[in-house]
Residue, then its C-alpha position, 0 to 999 in steps of 0.5 A: x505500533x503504528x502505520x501512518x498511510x497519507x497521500x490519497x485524495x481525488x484524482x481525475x482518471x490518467x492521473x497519478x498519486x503516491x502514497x505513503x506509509x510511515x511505520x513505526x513501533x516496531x521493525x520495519x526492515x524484518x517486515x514484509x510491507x503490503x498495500x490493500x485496498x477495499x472499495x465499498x461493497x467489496x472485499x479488500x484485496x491484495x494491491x501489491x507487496x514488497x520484501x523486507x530488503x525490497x528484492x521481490x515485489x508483486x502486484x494484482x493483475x489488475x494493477x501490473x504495469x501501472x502501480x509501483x511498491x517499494x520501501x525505504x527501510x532507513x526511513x520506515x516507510x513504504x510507498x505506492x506510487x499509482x499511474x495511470x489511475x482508473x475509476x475502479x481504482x477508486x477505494x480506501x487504500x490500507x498499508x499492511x506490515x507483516x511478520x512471522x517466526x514463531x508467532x505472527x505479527x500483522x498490523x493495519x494502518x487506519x487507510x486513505x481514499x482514494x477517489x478516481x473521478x472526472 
């Protein structure tokens, strides 16, 4: 198994980026996709999420109107577009697929910074 998020960088504020998330290993289209993100001295938080055919997504509040999460199932991949990007933005970025029928499945990607500075 493996998620393969890409895309971070350094950004001055009002910019955007989009990230990325190439899964593989297992399948992708039966998981719901979620993006995560940590920033130093805090916990990790729920960003946004998405279905597994992508119907319904949801976002924190403070990312509502500026981030979009959505997922391409014939390419495994899952992706974070982020307008309008603040200083608090600024944090390590997780992909997260997860699962659950009879046992749970919940895998991590490895993260990418991302850096909101003038």
């Amino acid at each position: 198994v493996q998620l393969v998020e890409s895309g971070g960088g350094l950004v001055q504020p009002g910019g955007s980026l989009r990230l990325s998330c190439a899964a593989s290993g297992f399948t992708f289209s039966r998981y719901r996709m979620s993006w995560y993100r940590q920033a130093p001295g805090k916990e990790r938080e729920l960003v946004a999420a998405i279905t597994r055919a992508g119907g319904t997504t949801n976002y924190a509040d403070s990312v509502k109107g500026r981030f979009t999460i959505s997922r391409d199932n014939a390419k495994n991949t899952v992706y974070l577009q982020m307008n309008s990007l603040k200083p608090e933005d600024t944090a390590v970025y997780y992909c997260n697929a997860y699962f659950k029928q009879l046992f749970e499945y919940d895998y991590w990607g490895q993260g990418t910074q991302v850096t909101v500075s003038s």
